[in-house]
N, CA, C and O atoms as a CHARMM CRD file, in Angstrom:
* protein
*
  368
    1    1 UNK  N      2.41800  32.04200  67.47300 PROA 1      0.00000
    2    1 UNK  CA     2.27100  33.47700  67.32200 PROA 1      0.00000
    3    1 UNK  C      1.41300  34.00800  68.48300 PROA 1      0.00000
    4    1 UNK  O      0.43200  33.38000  68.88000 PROA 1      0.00000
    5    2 UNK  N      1.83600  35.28000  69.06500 PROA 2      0.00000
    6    2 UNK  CA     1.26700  35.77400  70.22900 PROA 2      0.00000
    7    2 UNK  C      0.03000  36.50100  69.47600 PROA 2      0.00000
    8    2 UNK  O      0.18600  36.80600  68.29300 PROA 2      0.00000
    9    3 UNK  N     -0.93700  36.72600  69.99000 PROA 3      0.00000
   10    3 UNK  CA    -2.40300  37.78000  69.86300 PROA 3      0.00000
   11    3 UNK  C     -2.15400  39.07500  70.26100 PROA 3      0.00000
   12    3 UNK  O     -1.27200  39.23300  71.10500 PROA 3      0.00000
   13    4 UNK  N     -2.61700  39.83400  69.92300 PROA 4      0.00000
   14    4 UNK  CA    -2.53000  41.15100  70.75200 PROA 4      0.00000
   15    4 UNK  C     -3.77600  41.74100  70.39300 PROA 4      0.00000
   16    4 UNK  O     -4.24200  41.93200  69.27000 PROA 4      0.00000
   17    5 UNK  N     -4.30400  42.03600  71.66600 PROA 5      0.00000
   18    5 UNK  CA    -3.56000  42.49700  73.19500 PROA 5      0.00000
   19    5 UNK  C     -3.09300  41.06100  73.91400 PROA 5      0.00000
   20    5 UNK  O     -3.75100  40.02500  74.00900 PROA 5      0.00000
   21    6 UNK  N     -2.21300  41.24200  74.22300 PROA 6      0.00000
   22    6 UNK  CA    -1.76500  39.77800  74.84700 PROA 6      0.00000
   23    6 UNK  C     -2.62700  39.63700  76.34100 PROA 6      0.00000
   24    6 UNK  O     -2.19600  40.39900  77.20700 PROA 6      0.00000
   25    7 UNK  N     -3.25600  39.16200  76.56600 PROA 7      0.00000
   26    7 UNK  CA    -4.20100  38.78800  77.78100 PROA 7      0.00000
   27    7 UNK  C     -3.51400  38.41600  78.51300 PROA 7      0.00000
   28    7 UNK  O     -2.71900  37.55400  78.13700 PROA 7      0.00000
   29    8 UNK  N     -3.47600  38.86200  79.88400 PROA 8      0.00000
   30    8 UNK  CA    -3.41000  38.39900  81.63200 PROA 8      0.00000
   31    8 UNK  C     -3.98800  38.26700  81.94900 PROA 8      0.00000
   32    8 UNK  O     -4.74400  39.23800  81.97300 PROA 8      0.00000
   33    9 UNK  N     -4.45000  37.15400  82.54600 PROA 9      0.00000
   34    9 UNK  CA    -5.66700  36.67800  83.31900 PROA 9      0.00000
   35    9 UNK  C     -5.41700  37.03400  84.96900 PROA 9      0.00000
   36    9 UNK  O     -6.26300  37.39500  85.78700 PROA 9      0.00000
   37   10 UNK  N     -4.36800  36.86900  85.11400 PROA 10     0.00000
   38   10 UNK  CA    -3.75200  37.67800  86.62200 PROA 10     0.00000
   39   10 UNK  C     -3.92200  38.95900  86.94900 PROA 10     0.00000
   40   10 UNK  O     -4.11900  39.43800  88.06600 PROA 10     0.00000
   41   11 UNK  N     -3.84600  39.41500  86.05800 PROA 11     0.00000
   42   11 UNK  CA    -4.07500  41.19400  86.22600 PROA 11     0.00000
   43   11 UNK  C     -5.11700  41.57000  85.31000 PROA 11     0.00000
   44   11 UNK  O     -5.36100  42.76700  85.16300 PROA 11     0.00000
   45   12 UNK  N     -5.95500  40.43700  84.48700 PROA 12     0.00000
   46   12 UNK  CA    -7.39000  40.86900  84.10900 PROA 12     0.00000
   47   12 UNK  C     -7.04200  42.52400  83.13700 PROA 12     0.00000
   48   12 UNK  O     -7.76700  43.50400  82.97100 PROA 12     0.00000
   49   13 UNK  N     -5.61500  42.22600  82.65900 PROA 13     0.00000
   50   13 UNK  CA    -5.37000  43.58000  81.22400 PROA 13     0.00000
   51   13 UNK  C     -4.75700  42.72900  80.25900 PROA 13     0.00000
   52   13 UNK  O     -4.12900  41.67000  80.27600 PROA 13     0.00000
   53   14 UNK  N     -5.21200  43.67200  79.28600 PROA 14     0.00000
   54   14 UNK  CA    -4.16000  42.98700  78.18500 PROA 14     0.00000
   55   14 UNK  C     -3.13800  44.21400  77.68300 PROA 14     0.00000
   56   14 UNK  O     -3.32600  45.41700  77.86500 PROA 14     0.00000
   57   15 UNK  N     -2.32300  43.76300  77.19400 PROA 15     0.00000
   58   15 UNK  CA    -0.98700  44.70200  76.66800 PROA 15     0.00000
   59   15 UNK  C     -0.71100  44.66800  75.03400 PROA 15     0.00000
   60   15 UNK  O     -0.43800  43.58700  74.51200 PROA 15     0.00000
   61   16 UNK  N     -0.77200  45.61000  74.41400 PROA 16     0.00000
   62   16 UNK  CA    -0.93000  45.76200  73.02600 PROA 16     0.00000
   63   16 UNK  C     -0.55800  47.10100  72.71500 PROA 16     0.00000
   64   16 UNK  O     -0.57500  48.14200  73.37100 PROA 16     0.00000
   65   17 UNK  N     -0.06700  46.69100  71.03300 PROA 17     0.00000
   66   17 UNK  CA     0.86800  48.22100  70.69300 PROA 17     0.00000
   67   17 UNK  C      0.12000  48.60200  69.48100 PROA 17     0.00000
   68   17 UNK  O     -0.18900  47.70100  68.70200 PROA 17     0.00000
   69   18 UNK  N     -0.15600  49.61300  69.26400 PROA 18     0.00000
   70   18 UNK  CA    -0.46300  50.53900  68.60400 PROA 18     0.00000
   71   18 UNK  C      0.32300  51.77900  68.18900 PROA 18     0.00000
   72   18 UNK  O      0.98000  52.33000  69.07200 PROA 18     0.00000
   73   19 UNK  N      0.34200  52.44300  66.57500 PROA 19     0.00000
   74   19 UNK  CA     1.24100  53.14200  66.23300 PROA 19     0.00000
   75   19 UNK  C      0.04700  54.40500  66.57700 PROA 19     0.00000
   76   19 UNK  O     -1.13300  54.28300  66.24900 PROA 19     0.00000
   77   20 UNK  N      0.73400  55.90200  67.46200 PROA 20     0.00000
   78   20 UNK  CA    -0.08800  56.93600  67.48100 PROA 20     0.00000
   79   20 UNK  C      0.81200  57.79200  67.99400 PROA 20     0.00000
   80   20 UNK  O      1.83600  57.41800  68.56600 PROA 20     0.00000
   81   21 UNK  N      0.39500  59.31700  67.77200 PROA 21     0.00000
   82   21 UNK  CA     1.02200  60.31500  67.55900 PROA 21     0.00000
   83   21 UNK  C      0.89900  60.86300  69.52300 PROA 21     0.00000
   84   21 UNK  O     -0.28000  60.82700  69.87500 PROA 21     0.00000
   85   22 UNK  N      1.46600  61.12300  70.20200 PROA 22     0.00000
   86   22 UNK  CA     1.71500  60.72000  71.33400 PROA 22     0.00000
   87   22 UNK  C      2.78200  62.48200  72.00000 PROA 22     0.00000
   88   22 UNK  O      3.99200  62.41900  72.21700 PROA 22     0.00000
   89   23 UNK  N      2.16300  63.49100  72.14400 PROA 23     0.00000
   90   23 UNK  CA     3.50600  64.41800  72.88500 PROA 23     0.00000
   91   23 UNK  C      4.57100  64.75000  71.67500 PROA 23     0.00000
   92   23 UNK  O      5.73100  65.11300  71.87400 PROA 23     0.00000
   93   24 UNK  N      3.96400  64.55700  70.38100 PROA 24     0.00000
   94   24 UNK  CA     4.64500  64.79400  69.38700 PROA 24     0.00000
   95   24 UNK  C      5.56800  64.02000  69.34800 PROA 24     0.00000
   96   24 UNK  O      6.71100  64.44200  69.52200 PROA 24     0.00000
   97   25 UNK  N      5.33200  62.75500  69.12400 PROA 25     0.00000
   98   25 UNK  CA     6.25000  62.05100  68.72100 PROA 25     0.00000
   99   25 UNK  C      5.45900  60.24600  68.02400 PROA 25     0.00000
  100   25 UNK  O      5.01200  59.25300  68.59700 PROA 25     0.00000
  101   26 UNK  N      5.61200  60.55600  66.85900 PROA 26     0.00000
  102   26 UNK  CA     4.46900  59.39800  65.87400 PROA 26     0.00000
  103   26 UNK  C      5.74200  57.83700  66.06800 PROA 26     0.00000
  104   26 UNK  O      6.96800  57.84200  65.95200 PROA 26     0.00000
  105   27 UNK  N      4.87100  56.76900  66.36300 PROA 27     0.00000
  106   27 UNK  CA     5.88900  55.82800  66.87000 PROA 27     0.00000
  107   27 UNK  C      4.70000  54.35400  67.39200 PROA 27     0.00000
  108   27 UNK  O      3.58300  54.59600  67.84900 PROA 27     0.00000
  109   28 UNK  N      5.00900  53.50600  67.28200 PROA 28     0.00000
  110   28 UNK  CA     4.47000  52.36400  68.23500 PROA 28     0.00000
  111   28 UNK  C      4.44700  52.71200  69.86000 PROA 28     0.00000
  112   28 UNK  O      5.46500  53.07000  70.45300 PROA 28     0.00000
  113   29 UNK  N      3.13300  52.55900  70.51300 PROA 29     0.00000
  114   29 UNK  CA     3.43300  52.54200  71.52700 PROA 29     0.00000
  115   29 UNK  C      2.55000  51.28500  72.48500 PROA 29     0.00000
  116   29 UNK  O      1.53100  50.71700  72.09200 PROA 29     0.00000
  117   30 UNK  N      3.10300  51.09500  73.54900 PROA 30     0.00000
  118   30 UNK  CA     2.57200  49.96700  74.62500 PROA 30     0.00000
  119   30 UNK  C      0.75300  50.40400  74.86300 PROA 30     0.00000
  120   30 UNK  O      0.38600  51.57900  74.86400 PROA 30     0.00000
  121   31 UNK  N      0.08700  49.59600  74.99300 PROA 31     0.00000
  122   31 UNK  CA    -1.39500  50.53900  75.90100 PROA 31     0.00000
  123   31 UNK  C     -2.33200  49.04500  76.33400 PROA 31     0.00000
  124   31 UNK  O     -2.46100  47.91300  75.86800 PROA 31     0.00000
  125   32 UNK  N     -2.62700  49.48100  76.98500 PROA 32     0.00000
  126   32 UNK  CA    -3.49600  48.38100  78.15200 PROA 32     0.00000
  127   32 UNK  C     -4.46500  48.45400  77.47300 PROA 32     0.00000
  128   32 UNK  O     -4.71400  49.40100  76.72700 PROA 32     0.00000
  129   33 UNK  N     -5.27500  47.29400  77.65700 PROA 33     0.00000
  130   33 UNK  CA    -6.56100  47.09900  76.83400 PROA 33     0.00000
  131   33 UNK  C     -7.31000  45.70900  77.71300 PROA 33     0.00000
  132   33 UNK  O     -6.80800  44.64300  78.07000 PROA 33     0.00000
  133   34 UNK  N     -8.71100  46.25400  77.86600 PROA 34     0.00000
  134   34 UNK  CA    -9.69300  45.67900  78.55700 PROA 34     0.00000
  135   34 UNK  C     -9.87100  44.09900  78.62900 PROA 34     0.00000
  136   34 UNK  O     -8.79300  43.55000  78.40400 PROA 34     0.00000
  137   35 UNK  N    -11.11600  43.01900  78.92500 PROA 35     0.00000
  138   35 UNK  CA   -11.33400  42.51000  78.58400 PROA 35     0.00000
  139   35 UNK  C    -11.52600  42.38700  77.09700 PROA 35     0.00000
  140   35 UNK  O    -11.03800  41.51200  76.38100 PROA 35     0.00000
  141   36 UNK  N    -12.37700  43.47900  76.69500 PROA 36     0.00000
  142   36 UNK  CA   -13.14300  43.33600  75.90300 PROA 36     0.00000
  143   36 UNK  C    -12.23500  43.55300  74.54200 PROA 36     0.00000
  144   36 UNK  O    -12.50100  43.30000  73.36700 PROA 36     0.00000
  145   37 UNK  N    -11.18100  44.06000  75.09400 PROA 37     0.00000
  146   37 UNK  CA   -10.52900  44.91000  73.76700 PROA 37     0.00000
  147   37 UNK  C    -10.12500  45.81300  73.93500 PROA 37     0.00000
  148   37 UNK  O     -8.94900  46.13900  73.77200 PROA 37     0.00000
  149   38 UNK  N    -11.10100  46.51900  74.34600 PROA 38     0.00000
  150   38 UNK  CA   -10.83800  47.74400  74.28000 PROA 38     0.00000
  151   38 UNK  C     -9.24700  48.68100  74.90200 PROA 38     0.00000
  152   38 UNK  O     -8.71500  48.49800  75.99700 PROA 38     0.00000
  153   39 UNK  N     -8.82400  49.58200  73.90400 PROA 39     0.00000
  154   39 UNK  CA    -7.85200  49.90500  74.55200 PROA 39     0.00000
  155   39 UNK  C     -8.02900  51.51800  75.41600 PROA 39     0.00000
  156   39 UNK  O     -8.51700  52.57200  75.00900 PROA 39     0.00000
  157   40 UNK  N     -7.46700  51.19400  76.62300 PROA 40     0.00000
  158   40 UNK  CA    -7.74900  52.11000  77.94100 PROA 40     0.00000
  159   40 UNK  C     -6.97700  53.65400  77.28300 PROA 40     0.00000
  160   40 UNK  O     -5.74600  53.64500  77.26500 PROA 40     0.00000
  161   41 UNK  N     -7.64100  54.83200  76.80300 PROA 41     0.00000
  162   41 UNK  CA    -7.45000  56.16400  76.92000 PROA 41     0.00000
  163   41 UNK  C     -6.22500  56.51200  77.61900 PROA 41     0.00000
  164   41 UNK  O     -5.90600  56.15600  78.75300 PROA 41     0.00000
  165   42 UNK  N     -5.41900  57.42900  76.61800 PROA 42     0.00000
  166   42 UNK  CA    -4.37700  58.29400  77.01200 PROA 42     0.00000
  167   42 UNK  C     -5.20100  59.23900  78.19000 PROA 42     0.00000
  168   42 UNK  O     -6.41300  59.37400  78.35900 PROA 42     0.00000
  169   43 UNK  N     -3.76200  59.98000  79.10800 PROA 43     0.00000
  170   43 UNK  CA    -5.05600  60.79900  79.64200 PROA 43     0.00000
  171   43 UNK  C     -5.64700  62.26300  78.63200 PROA 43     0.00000
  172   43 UNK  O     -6.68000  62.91700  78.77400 PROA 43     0.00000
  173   44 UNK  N     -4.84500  62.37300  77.90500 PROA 44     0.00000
  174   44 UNK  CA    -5.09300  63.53800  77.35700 PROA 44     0.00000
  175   44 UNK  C     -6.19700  63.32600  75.81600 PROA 44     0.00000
  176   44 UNK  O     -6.73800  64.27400  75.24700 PROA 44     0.00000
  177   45 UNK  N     -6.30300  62.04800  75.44400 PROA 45     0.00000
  178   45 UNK  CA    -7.42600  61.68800  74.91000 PROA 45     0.00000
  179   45 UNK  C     -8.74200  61.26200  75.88500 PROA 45     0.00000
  180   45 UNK  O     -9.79200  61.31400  75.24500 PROA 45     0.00000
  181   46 UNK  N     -8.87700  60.93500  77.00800 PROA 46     0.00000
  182   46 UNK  CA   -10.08600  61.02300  78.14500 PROA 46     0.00000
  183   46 UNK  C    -10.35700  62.73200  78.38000 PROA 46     0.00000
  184   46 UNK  O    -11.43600  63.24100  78.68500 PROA 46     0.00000
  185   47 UNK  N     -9.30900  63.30700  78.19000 PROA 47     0.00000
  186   47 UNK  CA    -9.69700  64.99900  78.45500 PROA 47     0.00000
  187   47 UNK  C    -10.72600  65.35900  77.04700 PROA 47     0.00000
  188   47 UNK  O    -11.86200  65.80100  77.22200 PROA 47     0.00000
  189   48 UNK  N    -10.33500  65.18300  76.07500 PROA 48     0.00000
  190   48 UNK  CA   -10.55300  65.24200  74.91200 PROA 48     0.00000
  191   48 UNK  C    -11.95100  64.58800  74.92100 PROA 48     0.00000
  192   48 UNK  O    -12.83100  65.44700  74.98300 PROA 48     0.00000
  193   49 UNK  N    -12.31900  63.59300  74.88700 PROA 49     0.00000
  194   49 UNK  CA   -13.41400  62.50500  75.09900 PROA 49     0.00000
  195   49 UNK  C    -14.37200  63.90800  76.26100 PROA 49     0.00000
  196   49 UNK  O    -15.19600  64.63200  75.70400 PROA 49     0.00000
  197   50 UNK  N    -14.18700  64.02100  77.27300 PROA 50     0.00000
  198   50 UNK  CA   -14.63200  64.33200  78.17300 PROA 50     0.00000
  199   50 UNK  C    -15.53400  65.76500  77.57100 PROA 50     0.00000
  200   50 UNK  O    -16.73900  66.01600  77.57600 PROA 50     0.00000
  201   51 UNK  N    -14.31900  66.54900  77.06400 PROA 51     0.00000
  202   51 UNK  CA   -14.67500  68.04800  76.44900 PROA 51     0.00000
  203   51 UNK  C    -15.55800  67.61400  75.07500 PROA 51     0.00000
  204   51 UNK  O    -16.13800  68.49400  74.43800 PROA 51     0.00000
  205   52 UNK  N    -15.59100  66.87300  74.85900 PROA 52     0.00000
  206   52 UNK  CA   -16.31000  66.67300  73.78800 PROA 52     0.00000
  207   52 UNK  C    -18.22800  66.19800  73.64200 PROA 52     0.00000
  208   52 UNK  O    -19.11700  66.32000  72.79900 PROA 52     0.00000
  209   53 UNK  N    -18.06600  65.59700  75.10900 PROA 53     0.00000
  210   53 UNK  CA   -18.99100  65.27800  75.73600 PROA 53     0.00000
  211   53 UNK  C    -19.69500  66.52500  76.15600 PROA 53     0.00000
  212   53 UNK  O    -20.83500  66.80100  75.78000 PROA 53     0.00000
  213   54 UNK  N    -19.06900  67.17300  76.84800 PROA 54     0.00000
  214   54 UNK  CA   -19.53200  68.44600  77.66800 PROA 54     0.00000
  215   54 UNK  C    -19.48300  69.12600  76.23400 PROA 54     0.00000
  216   54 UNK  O    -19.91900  68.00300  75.97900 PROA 54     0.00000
  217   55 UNK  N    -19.40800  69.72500  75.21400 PROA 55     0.00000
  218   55 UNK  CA   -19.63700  70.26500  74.12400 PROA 55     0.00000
  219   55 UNK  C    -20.98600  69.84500  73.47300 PROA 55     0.00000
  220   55 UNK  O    -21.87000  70.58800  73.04900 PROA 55     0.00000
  221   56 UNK  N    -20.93700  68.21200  73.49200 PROA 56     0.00000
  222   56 UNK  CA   -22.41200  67.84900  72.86500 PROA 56     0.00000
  223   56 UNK  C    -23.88100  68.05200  74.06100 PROA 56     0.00000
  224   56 UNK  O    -25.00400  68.42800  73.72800 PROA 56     0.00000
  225   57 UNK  N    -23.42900  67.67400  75.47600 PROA 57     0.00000
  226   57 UNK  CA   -24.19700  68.15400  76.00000 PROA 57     0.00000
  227   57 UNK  C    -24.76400  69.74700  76.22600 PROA 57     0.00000
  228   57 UNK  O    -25.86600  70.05300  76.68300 PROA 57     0.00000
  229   58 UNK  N    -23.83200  70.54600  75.83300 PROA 58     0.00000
  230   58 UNK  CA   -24.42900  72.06200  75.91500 PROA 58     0.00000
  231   58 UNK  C    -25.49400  72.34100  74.71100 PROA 58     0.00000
  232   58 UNK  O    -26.55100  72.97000  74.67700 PROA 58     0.00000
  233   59 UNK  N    -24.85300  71.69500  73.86100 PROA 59     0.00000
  234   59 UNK  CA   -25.52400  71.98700  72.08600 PROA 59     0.00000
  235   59 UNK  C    -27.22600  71.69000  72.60300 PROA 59     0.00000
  236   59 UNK  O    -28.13800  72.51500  72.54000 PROA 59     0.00000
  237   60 UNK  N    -27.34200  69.85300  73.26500 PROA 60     0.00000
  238   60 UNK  CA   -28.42000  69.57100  73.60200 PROA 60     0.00000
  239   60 UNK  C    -29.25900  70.23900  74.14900 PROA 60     0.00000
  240   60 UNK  O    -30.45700  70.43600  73.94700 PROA 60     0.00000
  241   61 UNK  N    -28.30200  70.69300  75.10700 PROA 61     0.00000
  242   61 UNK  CA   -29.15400  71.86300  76.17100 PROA 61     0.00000
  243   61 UNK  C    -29.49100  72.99900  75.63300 PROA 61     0.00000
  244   61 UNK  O    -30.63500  73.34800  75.92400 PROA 61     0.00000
  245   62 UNK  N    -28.93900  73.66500  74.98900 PROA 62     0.00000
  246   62 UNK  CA   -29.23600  75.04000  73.59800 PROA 62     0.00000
  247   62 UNK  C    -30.21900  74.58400  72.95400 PROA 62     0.00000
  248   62 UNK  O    -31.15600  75.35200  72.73700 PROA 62     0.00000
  249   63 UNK  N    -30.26200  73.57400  72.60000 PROA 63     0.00000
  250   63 UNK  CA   -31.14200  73.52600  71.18500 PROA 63     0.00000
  251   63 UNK  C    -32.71800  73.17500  72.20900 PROA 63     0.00000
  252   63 UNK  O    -33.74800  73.70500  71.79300 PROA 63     0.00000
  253   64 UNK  N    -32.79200  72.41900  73.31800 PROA 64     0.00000
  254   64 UNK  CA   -33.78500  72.17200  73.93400 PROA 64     0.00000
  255   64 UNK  C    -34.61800  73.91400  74.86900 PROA 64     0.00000
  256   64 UNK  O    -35.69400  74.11800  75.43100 PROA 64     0.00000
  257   65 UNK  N    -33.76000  74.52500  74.66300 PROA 65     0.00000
  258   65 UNK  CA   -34.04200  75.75300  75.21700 PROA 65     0.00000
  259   65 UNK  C    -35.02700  76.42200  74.37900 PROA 65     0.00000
  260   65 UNK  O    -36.19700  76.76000  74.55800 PROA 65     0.00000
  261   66 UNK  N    -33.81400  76.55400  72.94700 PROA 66     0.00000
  262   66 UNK  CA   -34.67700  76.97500  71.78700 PROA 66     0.00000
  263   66 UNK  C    -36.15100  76.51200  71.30500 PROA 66     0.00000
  264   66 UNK  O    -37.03600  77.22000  70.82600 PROA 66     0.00000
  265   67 UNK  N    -36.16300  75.01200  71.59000 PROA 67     0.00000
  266   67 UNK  CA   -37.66000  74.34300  71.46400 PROA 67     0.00000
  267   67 UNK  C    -38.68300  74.82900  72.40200 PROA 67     0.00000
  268   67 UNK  O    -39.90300  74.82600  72.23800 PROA 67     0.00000
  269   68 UNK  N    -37.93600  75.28600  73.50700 PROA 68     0.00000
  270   68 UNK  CA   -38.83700  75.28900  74.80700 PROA 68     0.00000
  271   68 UNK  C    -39.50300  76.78300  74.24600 PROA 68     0.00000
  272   68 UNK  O    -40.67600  76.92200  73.90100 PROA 68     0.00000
  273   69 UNK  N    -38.49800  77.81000  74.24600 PROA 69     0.00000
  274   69 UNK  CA   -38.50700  79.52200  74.07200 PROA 69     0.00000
  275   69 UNK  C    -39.46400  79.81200  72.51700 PROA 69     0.00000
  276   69 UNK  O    -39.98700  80.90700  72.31100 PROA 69     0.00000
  277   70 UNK  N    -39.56400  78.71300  71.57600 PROA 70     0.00000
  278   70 UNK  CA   -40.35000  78.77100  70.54400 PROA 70     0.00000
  279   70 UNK  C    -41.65400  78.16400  70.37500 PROA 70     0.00000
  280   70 UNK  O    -42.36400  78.39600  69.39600 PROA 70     0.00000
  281   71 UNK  N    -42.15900  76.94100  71.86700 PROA 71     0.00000
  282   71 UNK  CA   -42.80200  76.41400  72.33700 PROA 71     0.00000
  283   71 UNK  C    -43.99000  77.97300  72.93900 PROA 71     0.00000
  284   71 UNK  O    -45.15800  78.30100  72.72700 PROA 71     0.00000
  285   72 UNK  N    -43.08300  78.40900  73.56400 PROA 72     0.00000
  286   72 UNK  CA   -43.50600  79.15200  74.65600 PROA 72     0.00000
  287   72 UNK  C    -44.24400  80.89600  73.79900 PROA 72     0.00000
  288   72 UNK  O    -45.30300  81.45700  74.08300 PROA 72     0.00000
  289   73 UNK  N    -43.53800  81.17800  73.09700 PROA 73     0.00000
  290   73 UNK  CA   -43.99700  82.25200  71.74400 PROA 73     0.00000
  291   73 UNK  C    -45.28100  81.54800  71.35700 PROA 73     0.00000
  292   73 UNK  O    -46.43700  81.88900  71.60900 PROA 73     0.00000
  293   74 UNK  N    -44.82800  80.47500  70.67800 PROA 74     0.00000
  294   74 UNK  CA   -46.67300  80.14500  69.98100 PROA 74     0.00000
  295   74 UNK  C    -47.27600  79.64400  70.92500 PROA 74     0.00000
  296   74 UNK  O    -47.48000  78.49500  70.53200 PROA 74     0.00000
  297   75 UNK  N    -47.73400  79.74200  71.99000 PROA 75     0.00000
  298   75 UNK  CA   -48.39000  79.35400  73.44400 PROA 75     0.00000
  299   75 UNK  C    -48.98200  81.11600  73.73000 PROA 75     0.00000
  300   75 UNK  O    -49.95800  81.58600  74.31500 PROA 75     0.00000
  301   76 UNK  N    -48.09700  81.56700  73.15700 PROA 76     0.00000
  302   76 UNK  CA   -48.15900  83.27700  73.49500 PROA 76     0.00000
  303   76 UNK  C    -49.32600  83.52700  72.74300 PROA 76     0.00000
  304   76 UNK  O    -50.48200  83.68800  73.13500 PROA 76     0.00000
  305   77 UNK  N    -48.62500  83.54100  71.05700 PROA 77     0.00000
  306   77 UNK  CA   -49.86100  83.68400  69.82300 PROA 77     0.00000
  307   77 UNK  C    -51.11800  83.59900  70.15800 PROA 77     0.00000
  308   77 UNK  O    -52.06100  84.37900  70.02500 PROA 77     0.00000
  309   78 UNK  N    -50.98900  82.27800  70.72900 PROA 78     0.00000
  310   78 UNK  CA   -52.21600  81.26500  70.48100 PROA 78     0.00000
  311   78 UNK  C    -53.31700  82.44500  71.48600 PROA 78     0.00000
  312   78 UNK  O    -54.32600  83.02100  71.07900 PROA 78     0.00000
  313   79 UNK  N    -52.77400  82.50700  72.68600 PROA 79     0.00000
  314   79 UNK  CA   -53.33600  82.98000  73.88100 PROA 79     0.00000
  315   79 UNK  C    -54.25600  84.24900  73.15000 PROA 79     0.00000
  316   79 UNK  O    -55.46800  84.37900  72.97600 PROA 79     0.00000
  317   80 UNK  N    -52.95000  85.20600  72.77800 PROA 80     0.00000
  318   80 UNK  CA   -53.45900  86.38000  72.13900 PROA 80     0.00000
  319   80 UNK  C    -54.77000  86.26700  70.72900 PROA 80     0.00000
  320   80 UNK  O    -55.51300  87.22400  70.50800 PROA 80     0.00000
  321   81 UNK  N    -54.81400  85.53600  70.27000 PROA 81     0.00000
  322   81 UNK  CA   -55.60900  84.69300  69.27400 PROA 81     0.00000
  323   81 UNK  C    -56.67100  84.60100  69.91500 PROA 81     0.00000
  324   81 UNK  O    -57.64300  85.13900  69.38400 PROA 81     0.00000
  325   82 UNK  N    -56.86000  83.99600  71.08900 PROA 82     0.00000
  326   82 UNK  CA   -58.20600  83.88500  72.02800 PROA 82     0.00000
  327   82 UNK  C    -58.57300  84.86000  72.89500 PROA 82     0.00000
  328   82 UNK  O    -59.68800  84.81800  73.41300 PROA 82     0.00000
  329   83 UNK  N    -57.63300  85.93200  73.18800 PROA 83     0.00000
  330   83 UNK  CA   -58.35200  86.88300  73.54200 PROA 83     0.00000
  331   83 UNK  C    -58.96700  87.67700  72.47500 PROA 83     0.00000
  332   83 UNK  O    -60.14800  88.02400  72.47300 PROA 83     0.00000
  333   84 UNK  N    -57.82800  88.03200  71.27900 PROA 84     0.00000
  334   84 UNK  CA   -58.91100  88.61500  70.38600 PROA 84     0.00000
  335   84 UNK  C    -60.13100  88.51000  70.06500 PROA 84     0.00000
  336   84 UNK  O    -60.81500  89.42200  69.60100 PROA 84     0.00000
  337   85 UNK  N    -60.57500  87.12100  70.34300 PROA 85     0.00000
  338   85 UNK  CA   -61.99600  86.55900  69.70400 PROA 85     0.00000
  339   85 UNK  C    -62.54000  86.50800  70.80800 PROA 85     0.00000
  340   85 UNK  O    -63.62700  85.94300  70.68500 PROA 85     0.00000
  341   86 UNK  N    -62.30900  86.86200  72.01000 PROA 86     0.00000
  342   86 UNK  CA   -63.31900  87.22200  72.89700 PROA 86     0.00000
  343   86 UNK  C    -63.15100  86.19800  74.24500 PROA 86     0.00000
  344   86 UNK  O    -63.71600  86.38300  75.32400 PROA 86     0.00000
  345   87 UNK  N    -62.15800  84.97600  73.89300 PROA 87     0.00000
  346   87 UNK  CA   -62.18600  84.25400  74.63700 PROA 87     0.00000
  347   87 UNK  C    -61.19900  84.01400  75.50900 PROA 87     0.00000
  348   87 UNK  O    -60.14600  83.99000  74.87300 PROA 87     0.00000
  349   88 UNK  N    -60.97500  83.78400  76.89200 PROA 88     0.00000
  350   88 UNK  CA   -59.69300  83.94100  78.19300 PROA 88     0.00000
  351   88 UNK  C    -59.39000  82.58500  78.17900 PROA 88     0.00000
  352   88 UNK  O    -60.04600  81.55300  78.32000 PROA 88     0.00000
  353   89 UNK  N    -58.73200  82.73800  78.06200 PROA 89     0.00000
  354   89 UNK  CA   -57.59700  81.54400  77.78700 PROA 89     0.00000
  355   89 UNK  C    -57.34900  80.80500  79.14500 PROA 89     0.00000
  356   89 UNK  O    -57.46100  79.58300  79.23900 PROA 89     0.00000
  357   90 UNK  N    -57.00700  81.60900  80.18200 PROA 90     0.00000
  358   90 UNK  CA   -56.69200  81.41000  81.03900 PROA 90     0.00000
  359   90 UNK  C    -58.71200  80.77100  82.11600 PROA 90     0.00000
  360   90 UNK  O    -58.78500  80.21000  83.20900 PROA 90     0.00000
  361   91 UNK  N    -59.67000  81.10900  81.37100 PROA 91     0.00000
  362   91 UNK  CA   -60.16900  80.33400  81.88700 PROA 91     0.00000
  363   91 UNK  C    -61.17000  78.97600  81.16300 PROA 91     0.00000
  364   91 UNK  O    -62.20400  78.37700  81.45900 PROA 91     0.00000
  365   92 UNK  N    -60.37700  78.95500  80.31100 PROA 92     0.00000
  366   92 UNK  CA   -60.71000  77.32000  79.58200 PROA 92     0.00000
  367   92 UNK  C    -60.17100  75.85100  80.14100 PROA 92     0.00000
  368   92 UNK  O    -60.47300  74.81500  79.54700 PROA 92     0.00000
């Protein structure tokens, strides 16, 4: 009995089928797969992968803004807090 992904050691891929929905059309299909296993991305699932990436990185970047911009308010407070009581903030 063959394994799959069937390993080449010549061309360092392996070849293995998987059933997936593909350009609209649900079916077995061929797909290259790594050493490791892994099987190598449609391109339109690497687009997907990619946008998804760039989606979680914006969120990161939003939400680190928000920490910064709510950081920066109670930095404000605080300031105003010490001038009220008489004291400059700016020279402590």
């Amino acid at each position: 009995m063959v394994g799959f992904p069937l390993w080449m050691p010549e061309l360092q891929l392996g070849l293995g089928k998987e059933r997936q929905r593909f350009q609209g059309r649900d079916r077995e299909w061929l797909f290259w797969y790594d050493a490791a296993g892994n099987r190598y991305l449609m391109p339109d699932e690497r687009i997907a992968k990619a946008e998804t990436k760039t989606a979680e990185a914006e969120t990161k970047t939003a939400e680190a803004k928000t920490r910064a911009d709510q950081a920066e308010a109670r930095l404000q407070q605080l300031a105003d807090r010490l001038r009220e009581l008489g004291i400059d903030p700016d020279a402590i």
